[in-house]
N, C-alpha and C positions, 0 to 999 in steps of 0.2 A: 108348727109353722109350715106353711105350704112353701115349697122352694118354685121358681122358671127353672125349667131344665138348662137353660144357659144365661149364663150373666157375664156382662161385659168388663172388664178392668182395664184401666191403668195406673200407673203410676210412676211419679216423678223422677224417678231413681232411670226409669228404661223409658225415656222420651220417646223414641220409636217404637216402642212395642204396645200392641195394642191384643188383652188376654181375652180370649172365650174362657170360662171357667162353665165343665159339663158336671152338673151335678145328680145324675143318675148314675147307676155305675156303668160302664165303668169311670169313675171319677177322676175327673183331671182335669188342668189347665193347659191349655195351648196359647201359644207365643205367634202370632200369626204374622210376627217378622220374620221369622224364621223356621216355623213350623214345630219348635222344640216342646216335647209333652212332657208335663212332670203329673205322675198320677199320685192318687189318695189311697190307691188301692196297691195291697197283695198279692202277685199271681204265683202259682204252681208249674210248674213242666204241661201237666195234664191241661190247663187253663190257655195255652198258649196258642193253640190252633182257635177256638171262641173267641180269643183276646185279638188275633190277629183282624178275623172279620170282623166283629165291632168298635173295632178301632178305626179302619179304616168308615166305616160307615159314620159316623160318632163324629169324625175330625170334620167328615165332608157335610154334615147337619151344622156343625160351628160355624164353619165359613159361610156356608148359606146362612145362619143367622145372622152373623156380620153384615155381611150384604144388604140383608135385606133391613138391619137396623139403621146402616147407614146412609142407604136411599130414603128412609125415611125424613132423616134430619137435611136431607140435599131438597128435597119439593117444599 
């Protein structure tokens, strides 16, 4: 099965919270109430500086997906 690199969640439990779920790696969910990431992945010491930049890149692709899912459902 072919995955979207990001899929939207919620659920009932966290009324407020609205997840990007990034599923290339590095793998994770973000909470974009509050920005909190919980990943799928492993990192190393040595992994930490790559981990750093693509993460930051990676959070700011979700929110742009949000965005632009949600303009959608607004026209």
């Amino acid at each position: 099965m072919t995955l979207p690199k990001f899929i939207l969640g919620d659920n009932t439990e966290y009324p407020n919270a609205i997840f990007v779920i990034h599923t290339e790696f590095p793998r994770f969910i973000i909470n974009l109430e509050d920005d909190e990431v919980e990943w799928f992945e492993d990192f190393d010491a040595e992994d930490q500086q790559e981990l750093e930049k693509e993460t930051e890149n990676a959070i700011k692709l979700a929110t742009e997906f949000y965005d632009s899912e949600v303009a959608k459902y607004e026209n």
